[in-house]
MARMAR-481351 format. One record per residue (C-alpha): residue number from 1; x, y, z. Coordinates in Angstrom, 1 decimal. Layout:
N
[NUM; [X; Y; Z]]
...
//
This chain:
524
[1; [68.3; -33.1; 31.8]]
[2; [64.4; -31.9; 31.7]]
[3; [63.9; -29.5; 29.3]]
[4; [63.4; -26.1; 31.5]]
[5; [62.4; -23.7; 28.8]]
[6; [59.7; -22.3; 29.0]]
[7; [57.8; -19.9; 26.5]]
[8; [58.4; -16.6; 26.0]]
[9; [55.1; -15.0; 27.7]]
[10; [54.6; -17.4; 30.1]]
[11; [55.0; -16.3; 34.0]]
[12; [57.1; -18.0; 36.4]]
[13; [55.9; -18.1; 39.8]]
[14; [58.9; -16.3; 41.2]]
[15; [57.7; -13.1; 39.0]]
[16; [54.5; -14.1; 40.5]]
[17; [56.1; -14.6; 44.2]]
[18; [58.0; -11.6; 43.8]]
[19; [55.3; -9.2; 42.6]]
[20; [52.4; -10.9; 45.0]]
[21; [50.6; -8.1; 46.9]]
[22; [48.7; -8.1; 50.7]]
[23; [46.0; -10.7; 50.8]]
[24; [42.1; -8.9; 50.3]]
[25; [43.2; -5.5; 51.6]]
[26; [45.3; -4.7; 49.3]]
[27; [42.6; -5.9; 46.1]]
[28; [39.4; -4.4; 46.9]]
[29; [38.0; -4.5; 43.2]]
[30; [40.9; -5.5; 41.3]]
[31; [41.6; -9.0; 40.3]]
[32; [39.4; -11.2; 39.9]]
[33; [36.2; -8.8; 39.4]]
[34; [38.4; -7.2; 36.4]]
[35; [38.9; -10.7; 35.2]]
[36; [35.2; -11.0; 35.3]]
[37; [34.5; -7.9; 33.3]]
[38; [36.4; -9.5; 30.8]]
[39; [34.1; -12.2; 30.3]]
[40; [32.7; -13.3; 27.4]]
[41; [29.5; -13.8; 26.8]]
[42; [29.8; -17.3; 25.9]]
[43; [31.7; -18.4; 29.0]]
[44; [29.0; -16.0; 31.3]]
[45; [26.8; -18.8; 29.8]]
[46; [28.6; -21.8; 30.3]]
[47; [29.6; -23.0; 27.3]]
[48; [33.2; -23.6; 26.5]]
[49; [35.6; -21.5; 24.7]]
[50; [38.0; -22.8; 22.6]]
[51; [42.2; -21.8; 22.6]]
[52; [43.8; -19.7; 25.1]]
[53; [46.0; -20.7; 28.3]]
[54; [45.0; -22.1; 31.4]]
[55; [47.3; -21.0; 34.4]]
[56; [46.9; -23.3; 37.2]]
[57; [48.7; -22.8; 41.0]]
[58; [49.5; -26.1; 42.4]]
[59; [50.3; -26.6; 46.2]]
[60; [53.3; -27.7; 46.9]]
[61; [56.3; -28.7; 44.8]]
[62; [60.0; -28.6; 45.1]]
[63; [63.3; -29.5; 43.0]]
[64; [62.3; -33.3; 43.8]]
[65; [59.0; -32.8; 41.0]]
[66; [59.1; -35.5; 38.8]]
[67; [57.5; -36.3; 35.3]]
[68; [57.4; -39.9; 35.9]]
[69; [53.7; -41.2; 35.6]]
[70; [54.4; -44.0; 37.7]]
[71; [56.0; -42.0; 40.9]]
[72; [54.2; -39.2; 42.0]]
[73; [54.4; -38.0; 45.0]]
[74; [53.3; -34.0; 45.7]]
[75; [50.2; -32.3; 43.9]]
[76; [51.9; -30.7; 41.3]]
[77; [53.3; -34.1; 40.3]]
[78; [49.9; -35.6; 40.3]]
[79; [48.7; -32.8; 38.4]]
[80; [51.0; -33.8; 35.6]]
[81; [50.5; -37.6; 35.8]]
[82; [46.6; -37.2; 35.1]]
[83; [46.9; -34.7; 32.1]]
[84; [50.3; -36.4; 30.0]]
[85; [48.6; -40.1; 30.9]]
[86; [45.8; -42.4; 31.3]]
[87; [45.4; -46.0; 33.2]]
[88; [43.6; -48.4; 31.9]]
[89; [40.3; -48.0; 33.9]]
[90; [39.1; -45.0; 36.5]]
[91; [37.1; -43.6; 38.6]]
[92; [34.7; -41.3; 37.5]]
[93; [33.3; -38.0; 39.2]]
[94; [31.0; -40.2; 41.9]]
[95; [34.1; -42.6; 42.0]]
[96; [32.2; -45.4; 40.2]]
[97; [34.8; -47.7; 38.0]]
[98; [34.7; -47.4; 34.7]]
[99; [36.8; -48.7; 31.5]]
[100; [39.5; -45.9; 30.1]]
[101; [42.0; -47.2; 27.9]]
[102; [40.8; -50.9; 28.3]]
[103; [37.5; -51.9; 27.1]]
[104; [37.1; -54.8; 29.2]]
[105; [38.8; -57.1; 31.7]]
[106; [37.4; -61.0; 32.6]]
[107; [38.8; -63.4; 35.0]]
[108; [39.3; -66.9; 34.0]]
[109; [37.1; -69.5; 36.5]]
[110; [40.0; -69.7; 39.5]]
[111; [41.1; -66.4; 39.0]]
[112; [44.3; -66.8; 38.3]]
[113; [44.5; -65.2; 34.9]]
[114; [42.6; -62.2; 33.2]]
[115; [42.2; -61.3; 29.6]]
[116; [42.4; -57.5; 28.8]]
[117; [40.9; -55.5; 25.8]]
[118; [42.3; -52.8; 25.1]]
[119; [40.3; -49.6; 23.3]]
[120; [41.2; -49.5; 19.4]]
[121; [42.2; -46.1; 17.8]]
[122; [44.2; -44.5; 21.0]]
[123; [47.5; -42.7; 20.0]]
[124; [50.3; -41.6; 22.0]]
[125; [51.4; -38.2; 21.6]]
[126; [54.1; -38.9; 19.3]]
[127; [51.8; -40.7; 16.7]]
[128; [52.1; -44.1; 17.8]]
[129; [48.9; -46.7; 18.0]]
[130; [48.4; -48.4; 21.6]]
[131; [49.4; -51.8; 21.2]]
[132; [49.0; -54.7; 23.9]]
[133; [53.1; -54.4; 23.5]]
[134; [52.8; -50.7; 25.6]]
[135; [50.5; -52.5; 28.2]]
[136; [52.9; -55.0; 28.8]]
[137; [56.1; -52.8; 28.8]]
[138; [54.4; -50.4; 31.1]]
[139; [53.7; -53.4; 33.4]]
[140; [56.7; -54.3; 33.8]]
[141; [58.4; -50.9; 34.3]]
[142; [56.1; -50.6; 36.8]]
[143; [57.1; -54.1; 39.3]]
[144; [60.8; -53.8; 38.1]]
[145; [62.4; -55.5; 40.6]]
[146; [65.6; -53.1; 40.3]]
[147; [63.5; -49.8; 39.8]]
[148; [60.1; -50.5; 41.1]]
[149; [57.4; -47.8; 41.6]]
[150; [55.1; -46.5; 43.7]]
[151; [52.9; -48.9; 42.4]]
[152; [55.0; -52.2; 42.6]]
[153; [53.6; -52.9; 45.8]]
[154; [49.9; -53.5; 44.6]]
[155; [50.5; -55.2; 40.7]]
[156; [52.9; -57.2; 42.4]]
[157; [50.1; -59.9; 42.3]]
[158; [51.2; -59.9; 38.1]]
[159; [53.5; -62.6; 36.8]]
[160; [55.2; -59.9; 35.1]]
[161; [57.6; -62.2; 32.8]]
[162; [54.3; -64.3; 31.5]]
[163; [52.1; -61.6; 29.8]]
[164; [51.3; -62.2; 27.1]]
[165; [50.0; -60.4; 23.8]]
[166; [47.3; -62.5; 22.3]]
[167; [46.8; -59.4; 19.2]]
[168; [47.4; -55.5; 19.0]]
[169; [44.4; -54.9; 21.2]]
[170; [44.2; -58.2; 24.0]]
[171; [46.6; -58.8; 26.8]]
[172; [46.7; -61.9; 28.8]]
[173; [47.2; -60.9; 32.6]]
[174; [48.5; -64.2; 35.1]]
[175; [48.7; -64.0; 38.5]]
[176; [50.5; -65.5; 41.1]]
[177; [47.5; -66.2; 42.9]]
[178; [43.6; -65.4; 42.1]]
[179; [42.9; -61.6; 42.7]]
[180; [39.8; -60.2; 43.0]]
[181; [39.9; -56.4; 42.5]]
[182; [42.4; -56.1; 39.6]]
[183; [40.7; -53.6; 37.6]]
[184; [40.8; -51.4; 40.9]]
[185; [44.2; -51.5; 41.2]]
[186; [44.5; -50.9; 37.5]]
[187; [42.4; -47.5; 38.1]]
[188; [44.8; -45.8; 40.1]]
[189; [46.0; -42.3; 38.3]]
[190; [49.4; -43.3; 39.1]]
[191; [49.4; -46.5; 36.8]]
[192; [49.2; -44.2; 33.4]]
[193; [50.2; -46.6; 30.0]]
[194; [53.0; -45.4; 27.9]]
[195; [54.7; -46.6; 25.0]]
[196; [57.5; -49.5; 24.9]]
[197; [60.5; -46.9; 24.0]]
[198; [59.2; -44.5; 26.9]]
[199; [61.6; -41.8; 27.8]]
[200; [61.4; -39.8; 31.1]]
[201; [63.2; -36.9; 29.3]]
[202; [60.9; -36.5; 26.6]]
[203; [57.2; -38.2; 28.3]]
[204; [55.0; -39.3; 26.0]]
[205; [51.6; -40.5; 27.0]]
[206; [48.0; -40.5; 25.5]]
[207; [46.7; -38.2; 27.7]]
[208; [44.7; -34.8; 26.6]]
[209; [47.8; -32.9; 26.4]]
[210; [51.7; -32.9; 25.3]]
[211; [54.5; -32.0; 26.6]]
[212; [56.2; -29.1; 26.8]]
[213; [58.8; -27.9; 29.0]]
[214; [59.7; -28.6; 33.2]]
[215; [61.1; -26.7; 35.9]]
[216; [61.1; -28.8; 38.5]]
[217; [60.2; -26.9; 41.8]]
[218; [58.9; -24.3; 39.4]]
[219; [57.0; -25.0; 36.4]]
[220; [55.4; -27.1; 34.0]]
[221; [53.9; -26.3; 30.2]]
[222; [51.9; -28.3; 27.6]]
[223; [50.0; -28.6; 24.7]]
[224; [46.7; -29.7; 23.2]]
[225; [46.9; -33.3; 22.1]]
[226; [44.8; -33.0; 18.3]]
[227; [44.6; -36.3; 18.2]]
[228; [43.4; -37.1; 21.3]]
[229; [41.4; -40.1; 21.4]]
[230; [38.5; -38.2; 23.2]]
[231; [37.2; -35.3; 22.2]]
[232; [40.0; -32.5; 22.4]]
[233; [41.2; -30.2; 24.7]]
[234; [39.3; -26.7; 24.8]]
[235; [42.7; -25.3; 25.8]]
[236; [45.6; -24.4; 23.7]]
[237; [48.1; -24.5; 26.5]]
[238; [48.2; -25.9; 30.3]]
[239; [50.5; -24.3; 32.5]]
[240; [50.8; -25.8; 35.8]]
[241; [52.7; -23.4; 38.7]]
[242; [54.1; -24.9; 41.6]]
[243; [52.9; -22.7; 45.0]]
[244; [54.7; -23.6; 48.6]]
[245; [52.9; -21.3; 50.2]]
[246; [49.2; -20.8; 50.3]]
[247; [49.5; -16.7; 50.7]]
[248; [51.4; -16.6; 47.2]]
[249; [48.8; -18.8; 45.7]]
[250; [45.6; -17.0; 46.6]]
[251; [47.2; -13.2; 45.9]]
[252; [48.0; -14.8; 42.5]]
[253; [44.6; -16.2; 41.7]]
[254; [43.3; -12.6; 43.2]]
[255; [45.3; -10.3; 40.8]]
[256; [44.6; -12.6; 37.9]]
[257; [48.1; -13.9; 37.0]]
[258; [46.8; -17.5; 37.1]]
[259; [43.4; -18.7; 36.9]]
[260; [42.4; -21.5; 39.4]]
[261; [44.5; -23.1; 42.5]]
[262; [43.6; -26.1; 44.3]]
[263; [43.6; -26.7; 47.9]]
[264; [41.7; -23.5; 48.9]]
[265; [41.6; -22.8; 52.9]]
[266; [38.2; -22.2; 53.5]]
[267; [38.7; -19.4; 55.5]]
[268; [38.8; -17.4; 52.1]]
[269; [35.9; -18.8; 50.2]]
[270; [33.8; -15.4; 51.7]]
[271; [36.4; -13.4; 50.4]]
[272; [36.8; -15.4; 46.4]]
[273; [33.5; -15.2; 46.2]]
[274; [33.3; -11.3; 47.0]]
[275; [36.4; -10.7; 44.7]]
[276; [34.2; -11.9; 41.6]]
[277; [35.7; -15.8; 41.5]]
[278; [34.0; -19.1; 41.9]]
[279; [34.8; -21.6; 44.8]]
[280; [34.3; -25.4; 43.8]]
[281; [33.5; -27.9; 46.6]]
[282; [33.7; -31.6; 46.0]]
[283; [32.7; -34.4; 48.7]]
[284; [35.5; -36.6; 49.1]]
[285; [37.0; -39.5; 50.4]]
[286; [40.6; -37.8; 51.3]]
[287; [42.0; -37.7; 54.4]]
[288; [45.3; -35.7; 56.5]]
[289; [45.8; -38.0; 59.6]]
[290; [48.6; -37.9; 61.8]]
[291; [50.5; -40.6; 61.5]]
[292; [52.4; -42.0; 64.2]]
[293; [55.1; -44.2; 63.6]]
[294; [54.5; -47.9; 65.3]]
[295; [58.1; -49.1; 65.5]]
[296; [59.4; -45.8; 67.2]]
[297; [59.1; -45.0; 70.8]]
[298; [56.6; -43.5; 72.5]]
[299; [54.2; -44.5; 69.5]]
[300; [55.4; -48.2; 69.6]]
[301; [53.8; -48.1; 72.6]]
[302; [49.6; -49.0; 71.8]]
[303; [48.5; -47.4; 74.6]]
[304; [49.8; -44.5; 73.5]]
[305; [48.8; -44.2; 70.2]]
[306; [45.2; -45.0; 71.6]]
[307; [45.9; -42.3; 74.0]]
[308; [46.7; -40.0; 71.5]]
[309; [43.6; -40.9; 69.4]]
[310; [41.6; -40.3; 72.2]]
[311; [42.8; -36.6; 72.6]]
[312; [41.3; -35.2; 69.5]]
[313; [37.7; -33.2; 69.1]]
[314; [37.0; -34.9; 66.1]]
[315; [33.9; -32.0; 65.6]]
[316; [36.4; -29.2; 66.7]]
[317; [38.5; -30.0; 64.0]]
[318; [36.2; -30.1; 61.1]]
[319; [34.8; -26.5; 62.4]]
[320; [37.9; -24.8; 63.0]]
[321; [40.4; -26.8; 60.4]]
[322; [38.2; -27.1; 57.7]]
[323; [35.2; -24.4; 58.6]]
[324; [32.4; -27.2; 58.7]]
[325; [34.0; -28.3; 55.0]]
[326; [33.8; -32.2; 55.8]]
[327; [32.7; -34.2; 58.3]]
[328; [34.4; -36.4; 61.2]]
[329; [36.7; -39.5; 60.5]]
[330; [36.7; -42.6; 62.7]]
[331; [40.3; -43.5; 62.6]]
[332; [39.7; -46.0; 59.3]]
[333; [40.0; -44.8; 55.2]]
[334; [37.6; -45.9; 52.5]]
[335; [34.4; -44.0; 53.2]]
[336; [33.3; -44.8; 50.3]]
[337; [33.9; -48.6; 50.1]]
[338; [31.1; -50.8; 50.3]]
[339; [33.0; -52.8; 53.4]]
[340; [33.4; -49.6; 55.0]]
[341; [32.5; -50.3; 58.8]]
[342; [30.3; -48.0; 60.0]]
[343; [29.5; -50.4; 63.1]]
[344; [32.5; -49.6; 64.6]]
[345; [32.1; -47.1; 68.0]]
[346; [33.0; -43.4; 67.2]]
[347; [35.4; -42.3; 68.9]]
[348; [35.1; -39.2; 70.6]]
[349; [37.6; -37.1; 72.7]]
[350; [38.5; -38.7; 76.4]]
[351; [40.8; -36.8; 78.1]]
[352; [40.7; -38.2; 81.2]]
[353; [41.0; -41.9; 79.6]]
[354; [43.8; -40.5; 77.7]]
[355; [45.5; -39.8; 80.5]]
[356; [45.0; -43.0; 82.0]]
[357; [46.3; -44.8; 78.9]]
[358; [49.5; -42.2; 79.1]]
[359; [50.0; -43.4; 82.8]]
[360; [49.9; -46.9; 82.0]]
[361; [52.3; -46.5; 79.2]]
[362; [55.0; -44.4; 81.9]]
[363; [54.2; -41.4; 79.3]]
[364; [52.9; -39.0; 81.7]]
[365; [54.0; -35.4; 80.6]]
[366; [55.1; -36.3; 77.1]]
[367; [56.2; -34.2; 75.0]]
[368; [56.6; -34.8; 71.3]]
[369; [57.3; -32.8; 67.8]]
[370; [54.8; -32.6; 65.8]]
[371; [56.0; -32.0; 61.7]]
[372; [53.7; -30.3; 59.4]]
[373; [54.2; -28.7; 56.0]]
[374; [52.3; -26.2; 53.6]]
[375; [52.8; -28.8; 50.8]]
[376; [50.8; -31.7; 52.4]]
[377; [47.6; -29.2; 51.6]]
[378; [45.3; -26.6; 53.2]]
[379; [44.9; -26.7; 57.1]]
[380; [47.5; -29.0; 57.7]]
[381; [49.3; -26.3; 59.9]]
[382; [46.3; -25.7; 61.4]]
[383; [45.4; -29.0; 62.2]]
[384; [48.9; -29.3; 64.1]]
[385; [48.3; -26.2; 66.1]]
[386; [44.9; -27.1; 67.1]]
[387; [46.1; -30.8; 68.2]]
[388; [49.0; -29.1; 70.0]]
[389; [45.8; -27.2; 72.1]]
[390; [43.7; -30.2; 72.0]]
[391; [47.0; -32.4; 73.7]]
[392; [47.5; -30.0; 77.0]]
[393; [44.3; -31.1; 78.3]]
[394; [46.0; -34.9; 78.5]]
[395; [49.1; -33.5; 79.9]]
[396; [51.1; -33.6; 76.4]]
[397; [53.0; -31.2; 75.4]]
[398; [53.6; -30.8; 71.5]]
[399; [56.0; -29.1; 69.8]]
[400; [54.8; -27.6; 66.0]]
[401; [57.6; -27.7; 63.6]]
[402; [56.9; -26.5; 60.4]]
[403; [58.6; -27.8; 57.6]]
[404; [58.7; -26.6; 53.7]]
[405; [57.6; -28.7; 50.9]]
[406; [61.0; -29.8; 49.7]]
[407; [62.5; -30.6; 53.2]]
[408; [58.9; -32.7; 54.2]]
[409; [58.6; -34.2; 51.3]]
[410; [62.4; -34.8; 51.0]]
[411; [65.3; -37.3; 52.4]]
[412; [63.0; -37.9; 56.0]]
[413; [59.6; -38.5; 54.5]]
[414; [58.2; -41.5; 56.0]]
[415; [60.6; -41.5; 58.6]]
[416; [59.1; -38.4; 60.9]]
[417; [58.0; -40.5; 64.2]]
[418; [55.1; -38.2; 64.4]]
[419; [53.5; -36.1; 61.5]]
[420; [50.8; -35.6; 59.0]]
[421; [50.3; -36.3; 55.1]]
[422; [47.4; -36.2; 52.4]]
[423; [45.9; -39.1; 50.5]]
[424; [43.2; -39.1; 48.5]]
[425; [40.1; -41.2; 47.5]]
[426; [40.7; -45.0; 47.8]]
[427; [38.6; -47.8; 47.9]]
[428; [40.3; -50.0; 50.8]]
[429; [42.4; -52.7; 48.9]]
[430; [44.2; -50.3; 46.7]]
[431; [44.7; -47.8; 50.0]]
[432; [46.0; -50.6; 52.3]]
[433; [48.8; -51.6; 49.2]]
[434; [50.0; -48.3; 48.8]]
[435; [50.1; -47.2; 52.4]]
[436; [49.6; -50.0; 55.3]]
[437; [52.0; -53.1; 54.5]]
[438; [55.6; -53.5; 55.2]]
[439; [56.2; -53.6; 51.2]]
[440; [54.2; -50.5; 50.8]]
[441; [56.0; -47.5; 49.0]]
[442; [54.6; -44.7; 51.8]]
[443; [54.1; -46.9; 55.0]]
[444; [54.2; -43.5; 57.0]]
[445; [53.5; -45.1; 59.8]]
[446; [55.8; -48.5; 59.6]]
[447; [52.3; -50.7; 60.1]]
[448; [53.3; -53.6; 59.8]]
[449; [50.5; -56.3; 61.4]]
[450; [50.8; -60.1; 61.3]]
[451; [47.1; -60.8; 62.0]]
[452; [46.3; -58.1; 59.9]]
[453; [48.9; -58.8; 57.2]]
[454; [47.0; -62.1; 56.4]]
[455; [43.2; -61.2; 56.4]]
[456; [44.5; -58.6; 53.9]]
[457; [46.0; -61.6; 52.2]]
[458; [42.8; -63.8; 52.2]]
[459; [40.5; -61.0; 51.4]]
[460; [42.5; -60.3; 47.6]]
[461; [41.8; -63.9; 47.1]]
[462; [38.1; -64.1; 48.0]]
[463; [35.8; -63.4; 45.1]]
[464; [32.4; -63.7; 46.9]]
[465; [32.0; -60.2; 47.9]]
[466; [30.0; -60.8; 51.1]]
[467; [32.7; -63.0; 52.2]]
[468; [35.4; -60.3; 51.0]]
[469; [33.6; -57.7; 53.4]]
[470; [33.8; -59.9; 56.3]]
[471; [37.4; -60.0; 55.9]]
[472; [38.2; -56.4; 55.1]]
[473; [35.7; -55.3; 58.2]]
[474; [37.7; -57.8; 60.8]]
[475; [41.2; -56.1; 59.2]]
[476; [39.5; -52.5; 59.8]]
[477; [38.9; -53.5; 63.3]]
[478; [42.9; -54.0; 64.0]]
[479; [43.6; -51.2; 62.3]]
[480; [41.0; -49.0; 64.5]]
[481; [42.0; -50.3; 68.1]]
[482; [46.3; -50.7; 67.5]]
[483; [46.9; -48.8; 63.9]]
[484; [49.1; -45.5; 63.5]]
[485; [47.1; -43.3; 61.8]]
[486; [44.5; -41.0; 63.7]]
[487; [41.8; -39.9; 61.1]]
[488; [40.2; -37.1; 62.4]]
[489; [38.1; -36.6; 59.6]]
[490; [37.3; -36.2; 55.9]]
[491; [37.8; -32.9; 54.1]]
[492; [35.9; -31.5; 51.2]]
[493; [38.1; -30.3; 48.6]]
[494; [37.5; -26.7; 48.1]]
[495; [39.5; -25.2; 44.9]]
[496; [38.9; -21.6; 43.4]]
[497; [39.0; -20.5; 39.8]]
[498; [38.6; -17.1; 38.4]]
[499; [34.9; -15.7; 36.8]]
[500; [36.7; -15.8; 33.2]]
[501; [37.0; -19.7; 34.0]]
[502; [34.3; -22.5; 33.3]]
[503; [34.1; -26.4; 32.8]]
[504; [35.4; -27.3; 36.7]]
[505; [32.4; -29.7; 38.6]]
[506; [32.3; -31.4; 41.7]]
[507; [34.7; -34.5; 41.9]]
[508; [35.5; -36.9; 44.6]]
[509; [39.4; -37.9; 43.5]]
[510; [42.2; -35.5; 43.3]]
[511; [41.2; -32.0; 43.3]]
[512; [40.1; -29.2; 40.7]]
[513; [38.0; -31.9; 39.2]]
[514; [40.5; -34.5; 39.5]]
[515; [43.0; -32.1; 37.9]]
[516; [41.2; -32.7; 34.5]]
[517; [42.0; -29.9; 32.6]]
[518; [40.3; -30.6; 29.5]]
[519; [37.2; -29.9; 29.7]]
[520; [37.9; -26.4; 31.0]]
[521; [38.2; -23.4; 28.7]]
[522; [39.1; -19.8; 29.3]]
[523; [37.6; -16.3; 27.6]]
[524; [39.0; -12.9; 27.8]]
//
């Protein structure tokens, strides 16, 4: 069993839950403006502060939370991954890929097998060198066919049983066919490199901090890493809380028993930022569609999920949903990828063509449910609500049923015919393996294209990157006029932290500054 003590000072967030007062009203100048009078000088100025506790509220969470770096599914989870482990390459801040644990990564001249170097002088928490031997293990933990992960999907491209450690530090990567992205696919958070005897019960990674205790559903506590091949944590301890409900959160950042929470609605950025606190924005690539379920009457039905695309106010939604925090989506993923297709029409509400579409389908009068959660992130709920307005004016009727983290997130995830989820920056190879093939670990909508299917297939293959964009724009074309996801647009992430708090900046992956905890510090 996890280890679910936790230390003796620490907070749960039911003492938190169950002591949380009245939102604003109730804190006219407590909270966060006391927190701020107990700022030190040196933190007023910016500069970090080393020891003390950082005490981070999390949405979302239940008793499904896992540890494991290579299956995270809810925020809290993904929280975890990033600060116990690290992948071999990454993102950075303007999500531009860069080396982490490796050093470098070269094809051979068909593409068929790449030589890895790994970084020399990285240690795992427990003392232990990285060694080509972890690389490989984690690899194959990873595409296990009798246990495979959430990334199995996308390194299933690896010959698994044929790497092959050339020394302590090079790794010899074949394929089963020529690849052309690997080192994106490698740079996903949830691909973290751990040691050949890893243990779920006791995770040990080389991330900035150790482990320390986990309640799932609850809790989480760690530890500086000393050794940490980086520069070292400014923290003493991390202490990550999980929050189902976004009231709870914000009257716990407000009263000061935690000190920064993500997913901020940004209806209350007026009123952090009167209480003393600080509100970080990031531009990002992530994205809440809908998702409608392709195999699954009425949505197996195209004309119907092109009605139902066709019934949203794309600009409505960013005002009211996010309050002008983002900008409007265009039904495809990827903003950021340089074969994102910006040629394609924007689609704009047409409730009259809707209707037509509904006709033609024999779907006049639908009615459908809708299922939303708290735990897919800030203004899901009212994203639902809003649609539900939006859908009368095509003659749809849409039931709102809100479901808690645990029971979303639970037995019937991906299975809901019509509902919504969170993903976050992607480039649009990585996004389509995780989330738009048959094989794919959260195919929320059940997409599962022929045409599309092999474009997707000739486009991994095609190293001339002109020629790779050509395919990837022709596969977001299917996905635009017959996919199952309406993207109504991309949200900023907006997180808060308290005025006793400094080290957070703007980040396009996950949020709080891609949940990197260690380069924040905390005075008073």
């Amino acid at each position: 069993m996890p280890d679910t003590h936790s230390p003796p000072h620490a907070m749960t967030r039911r003492d938190i839950l169950r002591g949380g007062a009245l939102l604003a009203a109730a804190l006219p100048a407590a909270g966060l403006l006391t927190a701020c009078s107990r700022t030190t000088v040196a933190a007023t100025s910016g500069r970090p502060v080393r020891g003390g506790a950082l005490r981070v509220g999390v949405s979302g969470g239940s008793a499904k939370d896992t540890l494991d770096p290579h299956n995270p599914l809810s925020y809290p989870d993904q929280a975890r991954v990033v600060n116990l482990f690290e992948p071999l390459f990454y993102h950075d801040a303007d999500y531009r890929l860069k080396p982490f644990l490796a050093e470098s990564i070269e094809p051979s001249k068909d593409g068929r097998t790449w030589l890895l170097k790994l970084r020399p002088g990285v240690e795992f928490h427990n003392g232990k060198p990285l060694d080509a031997r972890d690389v490989i293990a984690t690899l194959r933990r990873i595409v296990d066919p009798k246990a495979p992960t959430a990334g199995a999907t996308s390194l299933s491209v690896i010959d698994a049983k044929a790497l092959h450690r050339v020394d302590a530090t090079t790794v010899r990567i074949p394929l089963k066919y020529p690849y052309a992205l690997l080192e994106d696919l490698l740079a996903q958070y949830s691909l973290g490199i751990v040691p050949e005897d890893f243990d779920l019960k006791r995770p040990v990674g080389t991330g900035p901090f150790v482990y320390g205790s986990f309640a799932p559903g609850d809790r989480s506590t760690f530890t500086r890493f000393a050794n940490y091949w980086r520069r070292p944590a400014y923290l003493d301890e991390l202490h990550i809380l999980d929050f189902p409900d976004d009231t709870a959160k914000i009257n716990a950042l407000l009263s000061a028993q935690i000190d920064a929470i993500d997913n901020l609605p940004p209806a209350y950025i007026g009123m952090i930022k009167k209480q003393g606190g600080h509100v970080l924005v990031s531009q990002t690539g992530a994205w809440n569609p809908f998702t409608m379920r392709v195999d699954t009457a009425p949505f197996d039905d195209v004309r119907v999920r092109q009605a139902f695309r066709l019934i949203v106010d794309r600009p409505q939604m960013v005002k009211q949903v996010l309050g002008g925090q983002g900008r409007i989506g265009n039904d495809l993923y990827a903003p950021f990828d340089v074969a994102y297709d910006h040629q394609l029409p924007q689609r704009h509400q047409d409730l009259g063509q809707a209707r037509s579409l509904l006709k033609a389908a024999g779907q006049e009068n639908l009615t459908v449910e809708l299922v939303t959660s708290t735990g897919i992130g800030s203004g899901s709920i009212e994203a639902a609500q809003l649609f539900a307005e939006q859908a009368k004016g095509a003659g749809v009727k849409v039931k709102v049923r809100i479901a808690d983290s645990a029971t979303f997130y639970g037995d019937r995830y991906l299975s809901w015919p019509f509902a919504q989820d969170y993903w976050f920056t992607r480039n649009y190879l990585p996004q389509v393996d995780v989330g738009s093939l048959k094989t794919s670990p959260y195919n929320e909508t059940h997409w599962n294209d022929a045409e599309f299917n092999t474009l997707m297939d000739r486009a991994r293959r095609e190293f001339d990157a002109d020629k790779r964009s050509e395919l990837l724009k022709a596969a977001q074309k299917i996905e635009y006029e017959r996919g199952g996801h309406i993207i109504w647009g991309f949200k900023n992430q907006v997180d808060a932290y308290a005025a006793n708090v400094t080290g957070f900046t703007p980040n396009r992956n996950l949020p709080l500054s891609n949940y990197e905890f260690r380069n924040v510090s905390v005075s008073g």
